[in-house]
C-alpha positions in Angstrom: 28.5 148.2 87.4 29.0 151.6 89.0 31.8 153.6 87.5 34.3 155.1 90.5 35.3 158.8 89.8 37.5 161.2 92.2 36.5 164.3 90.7 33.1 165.1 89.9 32.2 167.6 86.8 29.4 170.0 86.8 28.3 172.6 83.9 27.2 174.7 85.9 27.3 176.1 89.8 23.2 175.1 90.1 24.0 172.0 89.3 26.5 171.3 91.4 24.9 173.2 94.1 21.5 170.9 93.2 23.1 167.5 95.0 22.1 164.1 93.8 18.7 164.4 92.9 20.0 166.6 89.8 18.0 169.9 89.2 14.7 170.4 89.0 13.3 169.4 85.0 16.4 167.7 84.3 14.7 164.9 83.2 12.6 167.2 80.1 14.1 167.7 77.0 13.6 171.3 77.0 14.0 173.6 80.0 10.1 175.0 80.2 7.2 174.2 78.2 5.9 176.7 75.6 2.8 177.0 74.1 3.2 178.0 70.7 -0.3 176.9 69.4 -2.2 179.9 68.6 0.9 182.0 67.3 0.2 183.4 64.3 4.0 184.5 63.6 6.4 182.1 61.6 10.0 182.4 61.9 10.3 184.4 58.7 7.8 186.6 59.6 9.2 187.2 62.9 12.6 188.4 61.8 10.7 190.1 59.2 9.2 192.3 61.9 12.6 192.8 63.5 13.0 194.8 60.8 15.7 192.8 58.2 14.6 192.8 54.7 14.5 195.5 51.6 11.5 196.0 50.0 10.1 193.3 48.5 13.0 191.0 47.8 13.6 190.6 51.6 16.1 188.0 51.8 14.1 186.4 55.2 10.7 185.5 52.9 12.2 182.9 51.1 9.8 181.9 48.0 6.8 184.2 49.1 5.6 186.2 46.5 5.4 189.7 46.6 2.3 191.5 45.1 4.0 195.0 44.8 7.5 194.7 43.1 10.2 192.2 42.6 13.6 192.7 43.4 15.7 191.7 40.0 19.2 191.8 40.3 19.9 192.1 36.3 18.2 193.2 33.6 20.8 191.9 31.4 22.3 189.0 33.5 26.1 188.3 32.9 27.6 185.7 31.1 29.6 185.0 34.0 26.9 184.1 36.2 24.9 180.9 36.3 21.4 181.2 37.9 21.2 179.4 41.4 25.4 179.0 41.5 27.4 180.9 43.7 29.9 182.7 43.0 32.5 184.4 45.5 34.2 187.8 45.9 37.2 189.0 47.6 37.0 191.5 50.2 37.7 192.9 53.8 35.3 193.2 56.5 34.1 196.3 58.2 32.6 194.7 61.7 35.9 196.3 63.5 39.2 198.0 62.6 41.3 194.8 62.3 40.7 194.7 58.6 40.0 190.6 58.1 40.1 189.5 54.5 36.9 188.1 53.6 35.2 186.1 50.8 31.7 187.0 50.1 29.2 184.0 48.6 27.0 185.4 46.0 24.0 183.9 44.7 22.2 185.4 41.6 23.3 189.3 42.4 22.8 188.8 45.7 25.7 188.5 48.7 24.1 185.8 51.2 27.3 184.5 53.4 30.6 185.8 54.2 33.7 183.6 55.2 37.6 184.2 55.9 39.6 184.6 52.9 42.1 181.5 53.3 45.1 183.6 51.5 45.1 186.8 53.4 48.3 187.1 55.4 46.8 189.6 58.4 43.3 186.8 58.7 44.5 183.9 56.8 41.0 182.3 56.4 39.3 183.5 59.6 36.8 185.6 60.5 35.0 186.4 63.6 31.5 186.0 64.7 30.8 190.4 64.2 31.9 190.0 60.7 29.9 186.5 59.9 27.3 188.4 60.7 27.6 191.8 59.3 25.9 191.0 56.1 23.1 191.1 58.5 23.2 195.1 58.3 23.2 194.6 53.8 19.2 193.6 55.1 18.3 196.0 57.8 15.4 197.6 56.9 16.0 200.0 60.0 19.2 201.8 57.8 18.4 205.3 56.6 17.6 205.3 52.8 19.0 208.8 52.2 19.9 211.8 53.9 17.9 213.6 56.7 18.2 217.2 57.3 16.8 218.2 60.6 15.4 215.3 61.3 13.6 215.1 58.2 14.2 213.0 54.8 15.5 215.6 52.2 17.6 214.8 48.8 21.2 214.8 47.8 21.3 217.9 45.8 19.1 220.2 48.5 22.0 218.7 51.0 24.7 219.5 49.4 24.0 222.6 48.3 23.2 223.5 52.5 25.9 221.9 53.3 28.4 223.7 51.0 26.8 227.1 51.7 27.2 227.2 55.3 31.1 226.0 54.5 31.5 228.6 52.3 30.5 231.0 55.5 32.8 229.3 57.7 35.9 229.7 55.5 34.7 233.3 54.6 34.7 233.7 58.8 37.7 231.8 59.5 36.1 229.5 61.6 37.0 226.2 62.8 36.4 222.7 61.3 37.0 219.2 63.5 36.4 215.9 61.5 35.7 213.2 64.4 36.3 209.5 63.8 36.9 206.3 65.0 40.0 204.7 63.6 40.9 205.4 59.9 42.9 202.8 58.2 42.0 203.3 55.1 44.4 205.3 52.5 42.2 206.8 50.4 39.7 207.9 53.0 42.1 209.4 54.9 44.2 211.3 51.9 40.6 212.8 50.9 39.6 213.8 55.3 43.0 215.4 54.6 41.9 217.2 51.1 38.5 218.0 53.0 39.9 219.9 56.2 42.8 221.4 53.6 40.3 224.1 52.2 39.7 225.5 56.5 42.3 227.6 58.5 41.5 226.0 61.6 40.8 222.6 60.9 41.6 219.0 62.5 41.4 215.2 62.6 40.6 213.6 65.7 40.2 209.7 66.2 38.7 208.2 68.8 38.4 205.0 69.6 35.6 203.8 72.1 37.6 200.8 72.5 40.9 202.5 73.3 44.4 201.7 73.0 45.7 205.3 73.0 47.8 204.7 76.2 50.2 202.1 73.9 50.2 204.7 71.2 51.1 207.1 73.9 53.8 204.8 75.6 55.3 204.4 72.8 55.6 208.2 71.5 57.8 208.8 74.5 59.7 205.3 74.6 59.9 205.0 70.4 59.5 208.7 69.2 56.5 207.5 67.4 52.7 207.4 68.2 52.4 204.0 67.2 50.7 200.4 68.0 53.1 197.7 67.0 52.1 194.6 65.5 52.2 191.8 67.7 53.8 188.8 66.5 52.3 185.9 68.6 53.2 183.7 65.8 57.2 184.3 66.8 56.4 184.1 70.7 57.1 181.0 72.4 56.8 182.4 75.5 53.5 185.3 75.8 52.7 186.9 79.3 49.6 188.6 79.3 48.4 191.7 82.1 44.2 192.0 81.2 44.7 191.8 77.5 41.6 189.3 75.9 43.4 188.9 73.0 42.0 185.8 72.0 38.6 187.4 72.6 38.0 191.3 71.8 41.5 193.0 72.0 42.5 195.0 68.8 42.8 192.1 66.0 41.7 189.1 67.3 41.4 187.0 64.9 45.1 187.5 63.4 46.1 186.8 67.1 44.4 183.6 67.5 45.9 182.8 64.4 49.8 183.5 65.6 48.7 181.8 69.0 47.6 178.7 67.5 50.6 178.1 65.7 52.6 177.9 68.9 50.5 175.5 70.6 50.7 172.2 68.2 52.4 169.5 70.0 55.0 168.7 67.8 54.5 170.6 65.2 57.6 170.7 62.6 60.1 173.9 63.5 57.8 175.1 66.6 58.2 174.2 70.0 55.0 174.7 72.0 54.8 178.2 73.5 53.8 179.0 77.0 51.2 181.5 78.3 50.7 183.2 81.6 47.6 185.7 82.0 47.1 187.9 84.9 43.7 189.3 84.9 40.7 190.2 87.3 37.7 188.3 84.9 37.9 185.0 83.5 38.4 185.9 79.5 39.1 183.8 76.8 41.8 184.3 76.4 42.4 183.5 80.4 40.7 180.3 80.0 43.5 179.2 77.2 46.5 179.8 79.4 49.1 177.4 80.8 48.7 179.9 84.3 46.1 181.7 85.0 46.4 184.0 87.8 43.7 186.2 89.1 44.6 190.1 90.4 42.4 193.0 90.9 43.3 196.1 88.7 44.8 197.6 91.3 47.2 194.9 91.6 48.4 194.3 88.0 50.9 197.7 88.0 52.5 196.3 90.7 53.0 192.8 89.1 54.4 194.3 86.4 56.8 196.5 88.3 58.1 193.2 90.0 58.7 191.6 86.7 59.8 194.7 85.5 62.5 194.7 88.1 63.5 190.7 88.0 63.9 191.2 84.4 66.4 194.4 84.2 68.2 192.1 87.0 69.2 189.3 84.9 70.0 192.7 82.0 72.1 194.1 84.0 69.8 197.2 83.2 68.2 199.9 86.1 64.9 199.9 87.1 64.3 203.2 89.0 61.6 201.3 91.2 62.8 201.3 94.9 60.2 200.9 97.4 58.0 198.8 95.1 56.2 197.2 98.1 55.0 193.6 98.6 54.0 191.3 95.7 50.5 191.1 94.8 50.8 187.4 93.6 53.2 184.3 94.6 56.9 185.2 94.3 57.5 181.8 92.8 55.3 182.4 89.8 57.3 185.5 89.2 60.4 184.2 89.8 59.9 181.1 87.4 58.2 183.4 84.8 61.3 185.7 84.7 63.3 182.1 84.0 61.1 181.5 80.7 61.3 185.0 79.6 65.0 185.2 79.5 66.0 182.0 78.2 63.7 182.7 75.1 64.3 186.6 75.5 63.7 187.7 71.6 61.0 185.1 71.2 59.2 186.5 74.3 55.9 189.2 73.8 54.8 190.7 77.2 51.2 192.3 76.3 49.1 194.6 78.2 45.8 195.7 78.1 45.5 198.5 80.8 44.7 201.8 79.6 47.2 203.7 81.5 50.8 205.4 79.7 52.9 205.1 82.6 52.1 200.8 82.6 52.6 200.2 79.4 56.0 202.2 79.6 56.8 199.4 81.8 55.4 196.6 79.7 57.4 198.7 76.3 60.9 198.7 78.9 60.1 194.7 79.8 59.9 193.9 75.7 63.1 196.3 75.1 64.5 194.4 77.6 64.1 191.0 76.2 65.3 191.8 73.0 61.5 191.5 71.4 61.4 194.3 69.5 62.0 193.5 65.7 61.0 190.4 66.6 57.9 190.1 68.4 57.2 193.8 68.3 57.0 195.4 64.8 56.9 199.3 65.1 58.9 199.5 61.8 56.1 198.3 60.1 53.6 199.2 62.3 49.9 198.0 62.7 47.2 200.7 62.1 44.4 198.9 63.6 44.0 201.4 66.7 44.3 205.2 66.5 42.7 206.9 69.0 44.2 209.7 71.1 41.9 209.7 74.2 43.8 212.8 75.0 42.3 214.9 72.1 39.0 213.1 72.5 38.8 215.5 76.0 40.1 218.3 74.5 37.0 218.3 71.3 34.7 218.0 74.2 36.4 220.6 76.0 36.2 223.0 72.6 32.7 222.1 71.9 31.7 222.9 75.0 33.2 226.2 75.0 32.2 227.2 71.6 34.5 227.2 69.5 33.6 225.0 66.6 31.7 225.8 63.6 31.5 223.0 62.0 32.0 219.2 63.2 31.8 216.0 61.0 31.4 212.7 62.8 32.5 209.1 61.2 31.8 206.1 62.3 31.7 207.2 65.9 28.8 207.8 68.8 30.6 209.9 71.3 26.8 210.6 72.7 26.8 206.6 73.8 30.3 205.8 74.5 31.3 208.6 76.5 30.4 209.1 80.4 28.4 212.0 80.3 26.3 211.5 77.7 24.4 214.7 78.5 27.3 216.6 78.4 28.4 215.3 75.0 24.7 216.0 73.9 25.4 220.0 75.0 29.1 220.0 73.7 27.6 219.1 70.2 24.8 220.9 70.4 27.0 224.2 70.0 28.6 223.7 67.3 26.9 225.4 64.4 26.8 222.8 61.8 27.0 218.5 62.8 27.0 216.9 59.8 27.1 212.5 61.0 27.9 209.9 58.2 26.1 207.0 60.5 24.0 204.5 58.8 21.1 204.3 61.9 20.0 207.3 63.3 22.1 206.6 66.3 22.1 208.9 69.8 25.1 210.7 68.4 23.3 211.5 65.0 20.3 212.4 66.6 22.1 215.6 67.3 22.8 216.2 63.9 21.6 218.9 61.3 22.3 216.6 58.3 22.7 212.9 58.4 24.4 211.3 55.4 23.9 208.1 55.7 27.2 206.1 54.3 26.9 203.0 52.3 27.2 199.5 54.1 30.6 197.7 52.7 29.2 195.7 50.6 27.9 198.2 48.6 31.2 200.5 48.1 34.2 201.0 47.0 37.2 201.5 49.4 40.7 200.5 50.8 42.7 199.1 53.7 45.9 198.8 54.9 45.4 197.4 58.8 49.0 196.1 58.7 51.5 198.5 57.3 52.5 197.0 54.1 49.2 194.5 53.4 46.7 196.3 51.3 43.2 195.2 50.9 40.2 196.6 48.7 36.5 196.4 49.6 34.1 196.2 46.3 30.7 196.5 46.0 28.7 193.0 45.8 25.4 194.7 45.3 24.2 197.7 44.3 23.0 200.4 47.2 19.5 199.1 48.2 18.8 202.7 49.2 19.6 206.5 48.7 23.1 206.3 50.5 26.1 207.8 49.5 29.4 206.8 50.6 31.1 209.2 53.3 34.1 209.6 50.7 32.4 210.7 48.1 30.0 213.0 49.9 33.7 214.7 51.0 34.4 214.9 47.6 31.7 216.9 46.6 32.2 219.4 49.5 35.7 220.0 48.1 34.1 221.1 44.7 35.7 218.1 42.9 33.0 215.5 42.7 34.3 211.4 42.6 32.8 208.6 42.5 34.4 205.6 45.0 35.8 204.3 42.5 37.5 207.2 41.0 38.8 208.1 44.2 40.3 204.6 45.0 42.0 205.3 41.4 43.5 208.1 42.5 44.9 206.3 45.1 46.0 203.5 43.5 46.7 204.4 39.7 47.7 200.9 38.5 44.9 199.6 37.1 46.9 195.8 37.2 47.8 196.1 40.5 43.9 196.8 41.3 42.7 194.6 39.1 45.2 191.6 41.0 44.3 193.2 45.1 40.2 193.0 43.7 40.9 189.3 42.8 43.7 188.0 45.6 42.1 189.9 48.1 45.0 191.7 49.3 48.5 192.6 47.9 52.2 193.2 50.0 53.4 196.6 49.1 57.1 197.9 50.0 57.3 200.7 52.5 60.9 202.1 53.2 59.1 201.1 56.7 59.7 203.6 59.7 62.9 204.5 60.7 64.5 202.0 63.8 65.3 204.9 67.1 67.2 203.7 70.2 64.6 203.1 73.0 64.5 205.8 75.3 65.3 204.6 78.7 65.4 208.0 80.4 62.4 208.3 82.0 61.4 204.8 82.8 60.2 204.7 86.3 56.9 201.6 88.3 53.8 202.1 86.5 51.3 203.3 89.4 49.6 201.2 91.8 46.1 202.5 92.2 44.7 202.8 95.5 42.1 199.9 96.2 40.3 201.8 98.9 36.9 204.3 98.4 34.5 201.7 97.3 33.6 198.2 98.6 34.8 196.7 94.7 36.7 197.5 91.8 35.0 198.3 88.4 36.3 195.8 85.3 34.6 197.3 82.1 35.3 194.7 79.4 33.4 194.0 76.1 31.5 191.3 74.6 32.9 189.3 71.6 29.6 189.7 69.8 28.9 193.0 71.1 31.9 194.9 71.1 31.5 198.6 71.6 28.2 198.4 70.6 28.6 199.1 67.1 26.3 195.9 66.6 23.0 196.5 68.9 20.4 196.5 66.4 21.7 192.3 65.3 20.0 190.1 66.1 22.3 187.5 65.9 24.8 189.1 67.9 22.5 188.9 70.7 21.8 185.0 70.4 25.6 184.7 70.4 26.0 183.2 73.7 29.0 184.6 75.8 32.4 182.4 75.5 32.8 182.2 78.8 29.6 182.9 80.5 26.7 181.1 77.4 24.4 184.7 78.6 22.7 186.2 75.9 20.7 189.3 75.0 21.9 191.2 77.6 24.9 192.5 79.9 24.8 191.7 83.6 27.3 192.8 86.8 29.2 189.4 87.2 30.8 188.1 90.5 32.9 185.9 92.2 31.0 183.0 93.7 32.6 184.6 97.7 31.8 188.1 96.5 28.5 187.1 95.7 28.3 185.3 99.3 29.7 188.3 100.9 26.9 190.8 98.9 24.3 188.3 99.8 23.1 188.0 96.4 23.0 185.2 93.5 22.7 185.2 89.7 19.7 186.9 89.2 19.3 189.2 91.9 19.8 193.1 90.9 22.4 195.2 92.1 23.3 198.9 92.2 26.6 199.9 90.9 27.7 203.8 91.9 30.9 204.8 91.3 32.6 205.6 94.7 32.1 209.5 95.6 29.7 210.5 92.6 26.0 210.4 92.6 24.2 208.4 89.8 24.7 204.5 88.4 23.3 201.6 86.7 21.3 198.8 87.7 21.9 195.2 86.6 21.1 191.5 87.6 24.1 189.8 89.0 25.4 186.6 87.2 27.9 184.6 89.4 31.2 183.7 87.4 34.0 181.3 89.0 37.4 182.4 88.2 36.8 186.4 88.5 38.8 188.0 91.6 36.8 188.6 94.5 37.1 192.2 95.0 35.9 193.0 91.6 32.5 193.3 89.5 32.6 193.0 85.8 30.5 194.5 83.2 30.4 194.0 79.5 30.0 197.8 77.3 28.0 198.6 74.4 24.8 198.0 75.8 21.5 200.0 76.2 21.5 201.1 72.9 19.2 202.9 70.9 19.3 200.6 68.2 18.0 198.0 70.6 15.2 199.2 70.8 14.0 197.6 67.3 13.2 194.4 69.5 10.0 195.9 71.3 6.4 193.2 70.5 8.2 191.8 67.6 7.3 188.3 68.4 4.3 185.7 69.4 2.9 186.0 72.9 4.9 182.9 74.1 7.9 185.0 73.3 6.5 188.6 74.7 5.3 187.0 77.8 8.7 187.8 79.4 10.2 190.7 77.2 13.7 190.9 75.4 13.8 194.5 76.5 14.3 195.9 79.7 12.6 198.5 81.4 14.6 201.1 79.7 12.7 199.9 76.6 16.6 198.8 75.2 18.5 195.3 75.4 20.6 195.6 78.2 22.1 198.7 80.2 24.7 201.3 78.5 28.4 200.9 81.1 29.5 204.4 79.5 28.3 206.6 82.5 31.1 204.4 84.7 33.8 205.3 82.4 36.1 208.8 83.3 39.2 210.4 82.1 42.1 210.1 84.1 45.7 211.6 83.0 44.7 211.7 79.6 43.0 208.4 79.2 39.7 206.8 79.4 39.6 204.5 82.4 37.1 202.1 83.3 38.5 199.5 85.1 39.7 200.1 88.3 37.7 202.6 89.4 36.7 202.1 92.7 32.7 201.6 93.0 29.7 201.0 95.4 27.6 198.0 95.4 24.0 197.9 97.0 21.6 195.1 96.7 17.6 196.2 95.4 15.7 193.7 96.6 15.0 193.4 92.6 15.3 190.5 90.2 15.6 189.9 86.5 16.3 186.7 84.9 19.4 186.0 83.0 19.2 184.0 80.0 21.8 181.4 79.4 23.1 178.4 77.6 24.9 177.0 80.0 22.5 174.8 82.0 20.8 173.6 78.8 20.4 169.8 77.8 21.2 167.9 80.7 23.1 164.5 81.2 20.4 163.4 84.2 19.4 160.1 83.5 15.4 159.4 83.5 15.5 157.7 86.8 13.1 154.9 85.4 16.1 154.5 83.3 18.7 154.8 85.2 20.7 151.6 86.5 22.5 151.8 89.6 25.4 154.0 89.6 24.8 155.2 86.4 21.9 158.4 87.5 24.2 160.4 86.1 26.4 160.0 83.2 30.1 161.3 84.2 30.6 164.7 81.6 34.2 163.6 81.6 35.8 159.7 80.8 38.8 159.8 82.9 
């Protein structure tokens, strides 16, 4: 008997657009045939080409004997250890700044999964996709083995002794020092960055983030008196409003934040009532795709929504909001209206959260929270996170300096200015001044290749080090393995610079002298430590006037720049697995892509596939990608994912059989996907991205992008089919 539905349910816009008759190969198991006869590549050998394995003890040959060495982890094996049983190790993963807790699985010396660490109060048990797969890099046969100098492999002692000359000749000269990194949350690195630049004159720290959040630092150093990030309770929130912030996804600590969210949304869960969630945003996000209401505004709509709330809010405070003449509301005035209502009756267990990279907004978002009572509550600046501490602000002014000549000396950690900045060749030039680049990086990334020593830093499962992410939670990382190459940690390559020579370990001791309190945070994981915590200041209210509303006009759309949970800022390229990692939302993979509304698509004339120009509006220059078509974005935007086109990419190039080569996994810039950076610009101290105003022109050109989503079909053979049943309904109602 035919089954009756009202709604149909599609997984995919070619599908629905396909009619009755379902697609075209619905009815094959897989989507196109492939002749994989005459290959003479297995899978091990293929990812051996793609370059992830150490010597002969590759972890990707299995059993395969090696006729030149054998990796042996022991010459005197433990009494501990049990050959062929794993055993596990507590530490904290390195794939981003949020400082996870992690377990590591080792089998017979060597570290072959990691997992969450189930008792870490910042993770508790989870861990994202990046750091699953980060042990990926342990392998990567691609990492530098030692130190380069000039581009060519030297040794430690002929390094240092360079090195430490030409810093004798800059203190002799007085000249100036600048130590660039991403963010540092790690005490003992940062006490000996401190001892480093201590021996120069003129000598600074500057952290930049590529993924910035300097604005909220910045927001709150005039609101709070403190350039800080707070940590954001979602696990007190019961009701969470949300302005372009993928919090779920990508934004700052993820994986703590899914955690706090999740514990809000069980249906009846003892002492919780289930929270609510609004999100305001231009792309459909995870973290979009989770709330109660969704509502979809272009960039240069979401400082006016805030102003509005801003202004119903301080209304029911009785407070002033110095924002006459706001204008009309970008969105329904109902949904404001009954979102101010839910805000104020749980005011101190409400968390308004914005990801927009502008001070003056999140001012506004800071005044909404103050408002509400949420700070102390839902906001935590006593004890402050330190998982973002970039200051865009001094980011310009280092490229400013460079430029102009006046460093001597520039260390670089754990950054790539070169690919995440907009004007790469202008970074390239700013660098190229200074008189000595010394870069810590693992790869010989574009930033490094601008360097006159590379010293390549160990990968964290080989060293020793520290992290306090939340103020008050401390964490240790410990070496699983020993180095698989020449590397020296970053730490202890600053140590010998300042004439007193430590090992990791001695340095983490000097840090932490208890040897019982190390000995418990190397086997818990972690450890709570007391800090007087930072002093509570009344919130400056002075100054609080609408964040701006930019100007939608001077291009046809307006720029979202957003990032990829698998990619991130790009920090990952040269992982493979990363790049299988289909897209939460959109199932692409291997590659970024400039996605649209299914009307702005119609309005362009264009359809996934087809590849567009984007030029941002007045400037000369842009990027090319193949449009993928995305319900749920707003349809005067386009949307394209960072930390692409990288150089570490390009490891990908005739790795595989010809079934797989026949249509490449690199583009024709020789890289997996297309490097976003040249659309980013600095604006009033920030980095801004989205929002910008840009130019869209078809090419007449076509790529194909590779997705999951249409995969496995639920077409019914139709020499199998029954009537009414052709296709099988995705959804029992």
């Amino acid at each position: 008997m035919a089954q009756n539905h009202s709604t149909n349910y599609y997984k995919s816009l070619r599908e629905r657009d396909a009619g009755p008759g379902g697609m075209p190969g619905s009815d094959r198991e897989f989507p196109e045939p492939l002749d994989i006869r005459t290959s003479p590549v297995d899978r091990r050998r293929f990812l051996k080409l793609a370059g992830f394995a150490f010597g002969a003890g590759s972890v990707l040959t299995g059993c395969k004997r090696s006729a030149v060495e054998k990796a042996i982890p022991f010459l005197i094996q433990p009494e501990e250890i049990t050959p062929g049983k794993a055993v596990y190790f507590a530490s904290t993963c390195a794939g981003c700044d949020a400082g996870c807790g992690m377990l590591v699985k080792n089998r017979d010396g060597r570290p072959i999964k990691l997992e969450g660490n189930p008792s870490h109060p910042v993770s508790k048990g989870g861990l994202c996709a990046v750091g699953q797969a980060s042990i990926l890099g342990l392998y990567d046969s691609h990492r530098l083995r030692g130190p380069m100098q000039d581009g060519q492999p030297a040794t430690w002692d002929a390094v240092d002794k360079a090195v430490a000359a030409r810093l004798e000749e800059i203190k002799r000269d007085g000249g100036s020092v600048r130590f660039l990194s991403g963010t540092v949350n790690s005490p003992t690195t940062s006490r000996v960055i401190r001892e480093f630049l201590g021996q120069f004159g003129d000598a600074r720290h500057i952290v930049f983030d590529s993924l910035s959040c300097s604005a909220i630092l910045d927001a709150h150093e005039q609101t709070h008196g403190r350039r800080v990030l707070p940590r954001y309770r979602f696990d007190e929130a019961e009701v969470i409003v949300g302005f372009d912030a993928d919090f779920l996804g990508t934004w700052i600590s993820p994986v703590e934040f899914t955690k706090g969210y999740s514990a809000g949304r069980r249906p009846g869960h003892e002492g919780n009532s289930f929270s609510y969630h609004a999100q305001f945003e231009s792309r459909m996000s995870t973290t979009g795709s989770k709330a109660d209401q969704r509502v979809r505004v272009a960039p240069s709509e979401i400082g006016a929504v805030i102003n509005h709330l801003a202004a119903r809010v301080a209304e029911k405070a009785g407070a002033r909001f110095s924002g006459e003449g706001l204008g009309p509301v970008p969105v329904n005035d109902g949904v404001l209206d009954r979102l101010t209502e839910r805000l104020w009756h749980a005011r101190e267990k409400s968390l308004v959260v914005c990801g927009v990279n502008n001070v003056q907004t999140q001012i506004v978002c800071n005044f909404i929270n103050n408002l509400l009572d949420g700070y102390g509550r839902t906001l935590d600046v006593q004890h402050p996170s330190n998982q973002k501490q970039g200051d865009d602000t001094a980011m310009d002014g280092l490229i400013d300096e460079l430029a102009g000549g006046g460093v001597s000396a520039l260390f670089i950690l754990n950054a790539n200015p070169v690919a995440d900045l907009p004007d790469s060749a202008g970074v390239e030039a700013a660098i190229g001044s200074a008189g000595l680049v010394v870069d810590f990086a693992r790869h010989t990334d574009e930033t490094a290749a601008h360097a006159h020593f590379v010293c390549p830093d160990h990968h964290e499962l080989e060293s020793w080090s520290d992290v306090e992410a939340v103020s008050g939670v401390v964490s240790f990382r410990q070496p699983i393995i020993a180095p698989l190459g020449e590397t020296r940690a970053a730490i202890e390559s600053l140590s010998a610079w300042t004439g007193r020579r430590r090992t990791g370990r001695e340095l983490l001791a000097d840090t932490w002298p208890d040897q019982s309190f190390r000995d418990r945070v190397l086997h818990d994981g972690h450890a709570d430590i007391t800090h007087e915590g930072l002093q509570a200041l009344p919130f400056n209210a002075a100054e609080i006037g609408p964040a701006p509303v930019a100007a939608g006009g001077g291009g046809a759309f307006e720029l979202v720049l957003y990032t990829k949970a698998g990619m991130l800022d790009g920090r990952s390229a040269g992982n493979p697995w990363l790049h299988e990692l289909p897209d939460p939302i959109s199932k692409v993979v291997w590659e970024n892509y400039a996605s649209l509304s299914p009307d702005a698509a119609e309005r362009l004339g264009v359809d996934t596939n087809d590849i567009v120009r984007i030029e941002a509006a007045g400037k000369t220059g842009g990027i090319e990608l193949p449009v993928y078509v995305q319900p749920g974005q707003h349809d005067g935007t386009i949307a394209v994912a960072l930390g692409y086109g990288r150089k570490a990419s390009a490891r990908f190039a005739d790795i595989g059989p010809d079934w797989i080569e026949k249509r490449g996994t690199l583009g024709k810039n020789g890289l997996v996907g297309t490097n976003a950076a040249p659309l980013l610009a600095f604006e009033h101290g920030a980095l801004r991205g989205t929002g910008r105003p840009v130019n869209v022109s078809v090419t007449g050109k076509s790529h194909p992008v590779v997705t999951t989503q249409d995969y496995h079909y639920i077409t019914v053979p139709k020499h199998l089919a029954p009537a009414g049943h052709e296709r099988r309904p995705m959804i029992q109602e």
